[in-house]
C-alpha positions as CSV (number, residue, x, y, z in Angstrom):
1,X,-4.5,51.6,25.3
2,X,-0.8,50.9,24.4
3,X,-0.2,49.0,27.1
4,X,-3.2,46.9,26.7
5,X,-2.8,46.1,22.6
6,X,1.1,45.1,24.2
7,X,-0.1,42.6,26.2
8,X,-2.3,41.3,24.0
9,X,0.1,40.5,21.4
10,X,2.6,39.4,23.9
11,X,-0.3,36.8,25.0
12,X,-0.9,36.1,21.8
13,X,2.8,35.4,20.7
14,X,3.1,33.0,23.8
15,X,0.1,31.2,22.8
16,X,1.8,31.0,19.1
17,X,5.0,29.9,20.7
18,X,3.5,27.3,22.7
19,X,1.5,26.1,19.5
20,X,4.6,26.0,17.5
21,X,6.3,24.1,20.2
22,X,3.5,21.5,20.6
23,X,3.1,20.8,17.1
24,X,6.6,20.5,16.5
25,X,7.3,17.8,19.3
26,X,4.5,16.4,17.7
27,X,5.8,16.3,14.0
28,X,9.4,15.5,15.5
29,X,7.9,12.1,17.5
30,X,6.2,10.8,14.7
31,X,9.3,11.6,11.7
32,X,11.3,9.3,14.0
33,X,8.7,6.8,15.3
34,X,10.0,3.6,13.7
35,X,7.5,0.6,13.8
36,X,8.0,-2.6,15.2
37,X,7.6,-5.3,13.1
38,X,7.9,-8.7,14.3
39,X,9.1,-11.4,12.0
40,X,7.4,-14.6,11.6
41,X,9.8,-17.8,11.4
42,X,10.1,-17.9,7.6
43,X,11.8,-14.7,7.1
44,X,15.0,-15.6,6.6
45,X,16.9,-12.5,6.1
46,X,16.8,-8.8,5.0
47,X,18.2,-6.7,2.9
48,X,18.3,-2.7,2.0
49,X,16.8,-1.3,-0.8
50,X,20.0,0.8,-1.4
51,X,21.3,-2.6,-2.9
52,X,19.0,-1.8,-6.5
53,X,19.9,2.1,-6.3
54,X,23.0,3.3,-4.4
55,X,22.2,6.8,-4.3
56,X,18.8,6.0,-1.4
57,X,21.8,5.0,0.8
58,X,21.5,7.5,3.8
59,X,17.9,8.5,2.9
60,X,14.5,7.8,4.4
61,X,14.0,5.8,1.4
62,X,16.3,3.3,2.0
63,X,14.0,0.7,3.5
64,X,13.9,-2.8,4.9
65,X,13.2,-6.0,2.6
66,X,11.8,-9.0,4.2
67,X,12.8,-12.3,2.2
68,X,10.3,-15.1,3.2
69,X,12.1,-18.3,1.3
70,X,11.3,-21.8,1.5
71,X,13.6,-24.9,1.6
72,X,13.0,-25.4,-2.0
73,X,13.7,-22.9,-4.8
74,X,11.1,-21.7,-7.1
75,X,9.6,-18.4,-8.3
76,X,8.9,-14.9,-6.9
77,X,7.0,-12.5,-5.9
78,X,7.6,-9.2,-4.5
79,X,4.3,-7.6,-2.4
80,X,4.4,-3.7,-1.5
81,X,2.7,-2.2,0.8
82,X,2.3,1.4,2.4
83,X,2.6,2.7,-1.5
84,X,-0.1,5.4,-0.2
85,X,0.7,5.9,3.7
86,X,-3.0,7.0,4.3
87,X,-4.6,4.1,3.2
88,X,-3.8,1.5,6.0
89,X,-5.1,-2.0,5.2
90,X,-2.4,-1.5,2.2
91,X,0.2,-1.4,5.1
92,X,-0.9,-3.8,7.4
93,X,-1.8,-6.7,4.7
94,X,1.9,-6.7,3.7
95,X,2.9,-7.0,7.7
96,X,0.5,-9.7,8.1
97,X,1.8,-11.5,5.2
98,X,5.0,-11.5,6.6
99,X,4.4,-12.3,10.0
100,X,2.2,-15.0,8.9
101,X,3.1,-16.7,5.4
102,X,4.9,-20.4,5.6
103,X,6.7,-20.5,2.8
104,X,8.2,-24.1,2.0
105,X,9.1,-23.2,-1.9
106,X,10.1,-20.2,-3.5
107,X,10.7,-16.7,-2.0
108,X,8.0,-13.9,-1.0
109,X,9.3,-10.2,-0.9
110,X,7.7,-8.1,1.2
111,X,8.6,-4.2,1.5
112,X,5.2,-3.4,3.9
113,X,6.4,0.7,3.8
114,X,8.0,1.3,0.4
115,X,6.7,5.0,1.0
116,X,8.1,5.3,4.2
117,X,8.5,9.1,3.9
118,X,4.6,9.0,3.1
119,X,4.7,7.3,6.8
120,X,6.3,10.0,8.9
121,X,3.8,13.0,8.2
122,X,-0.1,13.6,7.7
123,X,-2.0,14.9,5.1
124,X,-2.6,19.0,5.6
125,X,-6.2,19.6,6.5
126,X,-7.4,16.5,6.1
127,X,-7.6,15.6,10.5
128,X,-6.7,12.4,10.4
129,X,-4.9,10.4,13.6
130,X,-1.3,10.1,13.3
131,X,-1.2,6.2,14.7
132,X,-3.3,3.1,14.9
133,X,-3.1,0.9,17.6
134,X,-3.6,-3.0,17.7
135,X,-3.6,-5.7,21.1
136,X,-2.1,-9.0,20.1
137,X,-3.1,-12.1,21.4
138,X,-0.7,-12.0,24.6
139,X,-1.8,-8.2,25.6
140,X,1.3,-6.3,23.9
141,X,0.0,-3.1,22.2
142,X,1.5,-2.5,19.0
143,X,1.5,0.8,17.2
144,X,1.6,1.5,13.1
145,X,1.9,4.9,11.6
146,X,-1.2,6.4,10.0
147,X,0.1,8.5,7.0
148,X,-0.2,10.2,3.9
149,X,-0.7,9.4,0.3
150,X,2.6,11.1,-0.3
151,X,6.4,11.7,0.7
152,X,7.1,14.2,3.0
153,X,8.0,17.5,1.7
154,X,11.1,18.1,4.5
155,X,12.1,14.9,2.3
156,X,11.5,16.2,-0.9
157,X,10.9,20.2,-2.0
158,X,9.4,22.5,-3.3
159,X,6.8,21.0,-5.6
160,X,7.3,21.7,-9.3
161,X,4.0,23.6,-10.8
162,X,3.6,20.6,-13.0
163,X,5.0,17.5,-12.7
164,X,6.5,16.1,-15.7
165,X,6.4,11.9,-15.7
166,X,9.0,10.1,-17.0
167,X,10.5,7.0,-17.8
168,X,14.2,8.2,-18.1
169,X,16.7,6.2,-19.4
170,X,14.5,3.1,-19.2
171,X,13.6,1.0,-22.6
172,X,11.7,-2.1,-23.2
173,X,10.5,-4.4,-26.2
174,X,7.1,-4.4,-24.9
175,X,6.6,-0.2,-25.2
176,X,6.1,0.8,-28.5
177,X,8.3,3.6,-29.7
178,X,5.0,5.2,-30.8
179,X,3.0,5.0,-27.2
180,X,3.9,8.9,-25.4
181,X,6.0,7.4,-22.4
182,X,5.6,10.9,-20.5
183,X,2.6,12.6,-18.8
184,X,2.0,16.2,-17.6
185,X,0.6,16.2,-13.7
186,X,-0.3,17.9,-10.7
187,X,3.2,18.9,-9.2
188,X,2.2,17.4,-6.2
189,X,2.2,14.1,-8.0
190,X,6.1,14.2,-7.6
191,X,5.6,13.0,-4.3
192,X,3.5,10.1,-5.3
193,X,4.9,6.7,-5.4
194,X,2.1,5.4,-7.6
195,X,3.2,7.9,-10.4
196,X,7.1,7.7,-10.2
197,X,7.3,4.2,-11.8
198,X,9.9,3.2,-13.5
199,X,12.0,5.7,-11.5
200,X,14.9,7.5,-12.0
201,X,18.1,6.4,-10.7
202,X,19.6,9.9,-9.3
203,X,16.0,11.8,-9.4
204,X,13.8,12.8,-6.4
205,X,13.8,10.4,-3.3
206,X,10.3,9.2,-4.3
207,X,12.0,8.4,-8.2
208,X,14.6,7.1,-6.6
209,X,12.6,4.1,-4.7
210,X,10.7,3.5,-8.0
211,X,14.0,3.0,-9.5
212,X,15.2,0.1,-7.1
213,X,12.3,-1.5,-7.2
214,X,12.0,-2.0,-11.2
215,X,15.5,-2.5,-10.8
216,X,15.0,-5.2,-8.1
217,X,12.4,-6.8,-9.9
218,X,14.7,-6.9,-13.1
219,X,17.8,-8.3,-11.5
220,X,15.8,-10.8,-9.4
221,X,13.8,-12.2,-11.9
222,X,10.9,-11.6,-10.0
223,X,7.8,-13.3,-11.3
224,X,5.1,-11.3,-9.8
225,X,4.6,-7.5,-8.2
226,X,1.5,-7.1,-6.1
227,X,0.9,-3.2,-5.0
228,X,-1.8,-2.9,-2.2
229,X,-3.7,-0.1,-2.1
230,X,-7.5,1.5,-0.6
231,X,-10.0,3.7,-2.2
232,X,-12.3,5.6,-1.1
233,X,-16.5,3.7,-1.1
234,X,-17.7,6.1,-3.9
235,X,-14.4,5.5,-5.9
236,X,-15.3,2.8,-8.8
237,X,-12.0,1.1,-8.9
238,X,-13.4,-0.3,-5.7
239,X,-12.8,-4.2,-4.4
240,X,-10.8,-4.4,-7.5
241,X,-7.5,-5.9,-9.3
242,X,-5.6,-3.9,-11.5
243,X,-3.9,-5.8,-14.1
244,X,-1.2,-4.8,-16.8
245,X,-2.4,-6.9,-20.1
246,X,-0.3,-9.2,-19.6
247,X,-1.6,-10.6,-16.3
248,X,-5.1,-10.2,-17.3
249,X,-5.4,-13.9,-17.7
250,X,-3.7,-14.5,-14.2
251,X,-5.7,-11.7,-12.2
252,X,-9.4,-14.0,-14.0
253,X,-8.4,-17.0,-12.4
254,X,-7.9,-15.1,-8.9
255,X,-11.1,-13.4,-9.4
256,X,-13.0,-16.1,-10.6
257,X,-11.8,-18.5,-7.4
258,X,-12.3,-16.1,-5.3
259,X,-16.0,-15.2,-6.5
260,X,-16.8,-19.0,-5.9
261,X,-15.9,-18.5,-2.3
262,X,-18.5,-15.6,-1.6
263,X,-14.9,-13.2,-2.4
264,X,-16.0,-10.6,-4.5
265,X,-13.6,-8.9,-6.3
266,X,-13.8,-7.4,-10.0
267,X,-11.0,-6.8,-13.3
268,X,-9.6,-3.8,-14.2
269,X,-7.3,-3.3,-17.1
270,X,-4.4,-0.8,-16.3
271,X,-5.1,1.8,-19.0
272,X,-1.8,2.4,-21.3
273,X,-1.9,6.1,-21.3
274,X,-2.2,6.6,-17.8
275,X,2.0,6.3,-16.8
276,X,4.0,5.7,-13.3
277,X,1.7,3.3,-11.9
278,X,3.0,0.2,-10.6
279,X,0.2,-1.9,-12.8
280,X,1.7,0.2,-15.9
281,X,5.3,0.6,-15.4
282,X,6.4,-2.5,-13.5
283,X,4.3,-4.5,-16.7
284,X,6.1,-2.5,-19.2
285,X,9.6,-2.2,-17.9
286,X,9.9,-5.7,-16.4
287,X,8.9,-9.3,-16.9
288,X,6.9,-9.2,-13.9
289,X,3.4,-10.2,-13.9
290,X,2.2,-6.5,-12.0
291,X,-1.1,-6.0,-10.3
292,X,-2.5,-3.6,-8.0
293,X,-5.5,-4.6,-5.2
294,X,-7.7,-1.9,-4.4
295,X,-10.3,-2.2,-1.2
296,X,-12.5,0.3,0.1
297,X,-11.6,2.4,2.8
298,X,-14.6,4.5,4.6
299,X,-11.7,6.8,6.3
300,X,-10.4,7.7,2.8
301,X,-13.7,9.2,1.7
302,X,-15.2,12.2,0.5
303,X,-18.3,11.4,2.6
304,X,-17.0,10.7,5.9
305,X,-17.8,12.5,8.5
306,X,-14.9,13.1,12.1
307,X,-11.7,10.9,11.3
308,X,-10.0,9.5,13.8
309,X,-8.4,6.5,14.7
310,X,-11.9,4.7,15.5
311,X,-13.3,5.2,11.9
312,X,-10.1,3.8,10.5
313,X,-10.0,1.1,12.4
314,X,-14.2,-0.4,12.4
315,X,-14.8,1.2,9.5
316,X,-18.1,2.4,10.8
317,X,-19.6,6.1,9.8
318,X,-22.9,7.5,9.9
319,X,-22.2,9.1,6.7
320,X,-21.9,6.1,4.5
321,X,-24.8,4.3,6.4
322,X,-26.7,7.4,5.0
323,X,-25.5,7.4,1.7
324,X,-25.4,3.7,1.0
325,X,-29.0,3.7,1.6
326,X,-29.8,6.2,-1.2
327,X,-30.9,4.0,-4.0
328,X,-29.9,0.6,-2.7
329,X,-26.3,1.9,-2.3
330,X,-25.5,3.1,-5.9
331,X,-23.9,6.2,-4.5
332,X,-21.1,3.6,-3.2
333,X,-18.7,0.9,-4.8
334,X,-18.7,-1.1,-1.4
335,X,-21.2,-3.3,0.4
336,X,-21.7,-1.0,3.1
337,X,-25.5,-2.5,4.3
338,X,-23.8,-3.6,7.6
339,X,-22.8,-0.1,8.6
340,X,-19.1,-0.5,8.7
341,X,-16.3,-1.8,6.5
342,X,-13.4,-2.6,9.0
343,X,-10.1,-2.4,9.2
344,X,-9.8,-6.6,9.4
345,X,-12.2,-7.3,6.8
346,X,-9.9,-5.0,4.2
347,X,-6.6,-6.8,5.0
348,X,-8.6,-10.2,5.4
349,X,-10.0,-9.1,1.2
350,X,-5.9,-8.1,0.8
351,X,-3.9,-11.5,2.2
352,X,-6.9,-13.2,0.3
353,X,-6.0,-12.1,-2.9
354,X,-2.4,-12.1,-2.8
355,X,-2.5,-15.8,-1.4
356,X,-5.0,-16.4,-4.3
357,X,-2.4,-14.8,-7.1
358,X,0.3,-16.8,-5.8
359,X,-1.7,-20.1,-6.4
360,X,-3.3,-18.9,-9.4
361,X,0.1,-18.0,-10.7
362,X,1.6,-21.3,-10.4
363,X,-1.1,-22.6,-13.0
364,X,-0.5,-19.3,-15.3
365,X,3.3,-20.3,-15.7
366,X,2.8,-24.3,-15.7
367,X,6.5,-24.3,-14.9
368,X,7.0,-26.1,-11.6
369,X,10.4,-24.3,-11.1
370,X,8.7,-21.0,-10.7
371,X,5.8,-21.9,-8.9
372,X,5.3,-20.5,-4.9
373,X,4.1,-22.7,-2.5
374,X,2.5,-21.1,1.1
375,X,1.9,-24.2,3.4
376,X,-0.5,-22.3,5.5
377,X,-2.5,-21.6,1.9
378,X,-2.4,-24.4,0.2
379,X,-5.7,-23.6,-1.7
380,X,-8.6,-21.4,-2.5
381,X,-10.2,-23.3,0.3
382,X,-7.7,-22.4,3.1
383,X,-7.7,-19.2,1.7
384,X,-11.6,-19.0,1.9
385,X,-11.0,-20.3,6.0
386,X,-8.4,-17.8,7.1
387,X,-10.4,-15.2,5.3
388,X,-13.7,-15.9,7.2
389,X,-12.0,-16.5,10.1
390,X,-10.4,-13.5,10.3
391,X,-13.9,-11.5,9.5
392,X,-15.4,-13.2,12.2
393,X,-12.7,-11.9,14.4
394,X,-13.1,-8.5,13.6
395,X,-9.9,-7.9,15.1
396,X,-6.5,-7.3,13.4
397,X,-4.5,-7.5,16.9
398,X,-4.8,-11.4,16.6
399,X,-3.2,-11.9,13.4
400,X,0.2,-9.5,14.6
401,X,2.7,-11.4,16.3
């Protein structure tokens, strides 16, 4: 009987070594997958993010900023993407946008993964696919990084119990000294970039990000932050623009031109108390017009049903069919009556409204030496076009260079 439990646990303990092995090539490959992006012609330069906060230098947080400039100077804007790693039309909007925008006036930041820790590991139990894979119109295969909404714990641990928001050393004219600045979360939160904002200069690597990019913003003189994010269908911030009260006016005009093109979007107002969002914190602590685009993501949801790399991409899940038809869909906040809510139609809804803000900001400042112009979307019209176009296509390989 001895002899028999020993073998037993020495099969078992291969088995667990072999396991462990696996799974650690596994995590290995992916922390050190880097992504190939492939500029378009108008991005002149880039530069590290270490240049707003000194102490990312050497870190996983140090990313890449793509500068798309025109011939003519005017204002900026500043687009981030891959905030939240796990929701990927966030992520793939802002590489679109820079392998696609003309810019002839002004300059277009883009940072498509300003979580890029969030990039390199998978949320625990959740079963989701570790890469997406696209075909570009000459046949190359090109391969993105599914992730997770937050940094990587090898980057950044433990977790606190509670997380204790911030805003540091910050100040600004437009907080009063009587609005509570702080907030008590989850201490998982600390790995959020959505609730690190304005950031703390020598804080965690996730604080430290936040940091550069107020500070980027502030030294810049950017004009206009645009953070794109995914929610899941029953979420009711859904197909939505966040807006600090001060773009409010900015984020009607989108939504209204938009709307007249069959674009649906709705208004929400960030919410004062709730702190270290980008539609909060980047409104409060810079001169930035800030927004935040939120599109639903069937993969993201409560009522999916087997996640892989197929659901994230088409979008399509038997789940949601059977739940938007429960009362005409009022269980969701997406149109889901077609039975799918693809990958290309949420970054088609994303470039759509960022191309939209950019022209609806030009009439909010009435200043012709901060206004943006994007040849290849010159108005709501073009906008409209590439939009149904790339619908219709239904496939996000022919819009990657």
């Amino acid at each position: 009987m001895k002899k028999k439990g020993l073998i037993s646990t020495c099969i078992i303990l291969c088995c667990a070594i072999v396991l462990a092995t696996v799974t650690g090539i596994s995590f290995n490959k992916k922390r050190n997958f880097v992504e190939d992006i492939v500029v378009g012609s108008n991005v002149k330069g880039t530069f590290k993010l270490d240049e707003y906060n000194e102490n990312l230098k050497g870190t996983i947080g140090d990313v890449d900023v793509y500068v798309l400039k025109g011939e003519e100077e005017g204002g900026k804007v500043l687009v981030l993407g891959g905030t939240h790693a796990n929701e990927p039309a966030g992520h793939m909007a802002a590489i679109v946008i820079l392998e696609q925008f003309q810019v002839s006036k002004g300059t277009v930041y883009v940072i498509p993964n300003i979580c890029q820790s969030g990039l390199t590991h998978n949320d625990p139990l959740e079963g989701t696919p570790q890469y997406l894979h696209f075909t570009t119109k000459n046949g190359d295969v090109r391969t993105f990084h599914f992730g997770s909404r937050a940094s990587n714990p090898i980057d950044q641990w433990p977790d606190p119990d509670t997380y204790l928001h911030t805003s540091g050393d910050w100040t600004s004219a437009k907080v009063s000294p009587d609005v509570n600045t702080t907030q008590t979360l989850s201490g998982s939160e600390v790995r959020n970039q959505n609730r690190c904002y304005p950031g703390i200069a020598d804080g965690t690597v996730t604080e430290r990000v936040s940091y550069a990019v107020t500070n980027m913003i502030n030294t810049l003189k950017i004009d206009m932050v645009i953070d794109l994010h995914e929610s899941s269908p029953e979420y009711a911030v859904n197909n939505a623009i966040v807006a600090h009260q001060d773009a409010l006016s900015l984020a009607s005009d989108t939504v209204l031109q938009l709307g007249d093109r069959d674009i649906l979007l709705r208004i929400e107002p960030s919410p004062a108390a709730l702190r270290g969002l980008t539609h909060r914190e980047l409104g409060d602590y810079t001169d930035a017009y800030a927004l935040l685009c939120e599109v639903g993501n069937p993969s993201q949801g409560r009522f999916r049903g087997y996640t892989d790399e197929a659901l994230a991409i088409t979008g399509k899940d038997p789940c949601y069919t059977d739940a938007y038809a429960i009362n005409g869909g009022a269980l969701l906040y997406v149109d889901y009556s077609s039975g799918d809510f693809p990958l290309s139609l949420r970054v088609a809804r994303h470039v759509a409204t960022v191309a939209q803000l950019i022209d609806s900001m030009n009439f909010e400042v009435d200043d012709e030496a901060r206004s943006v112009i994007v040849d290849n979307f010159p108005d709501p019209d073009a906008i409209k076009e590439f939009y149904d176009e790339m619908v219709a296509a239904d496939d996000l390989g022919l819009y990657l260079n």
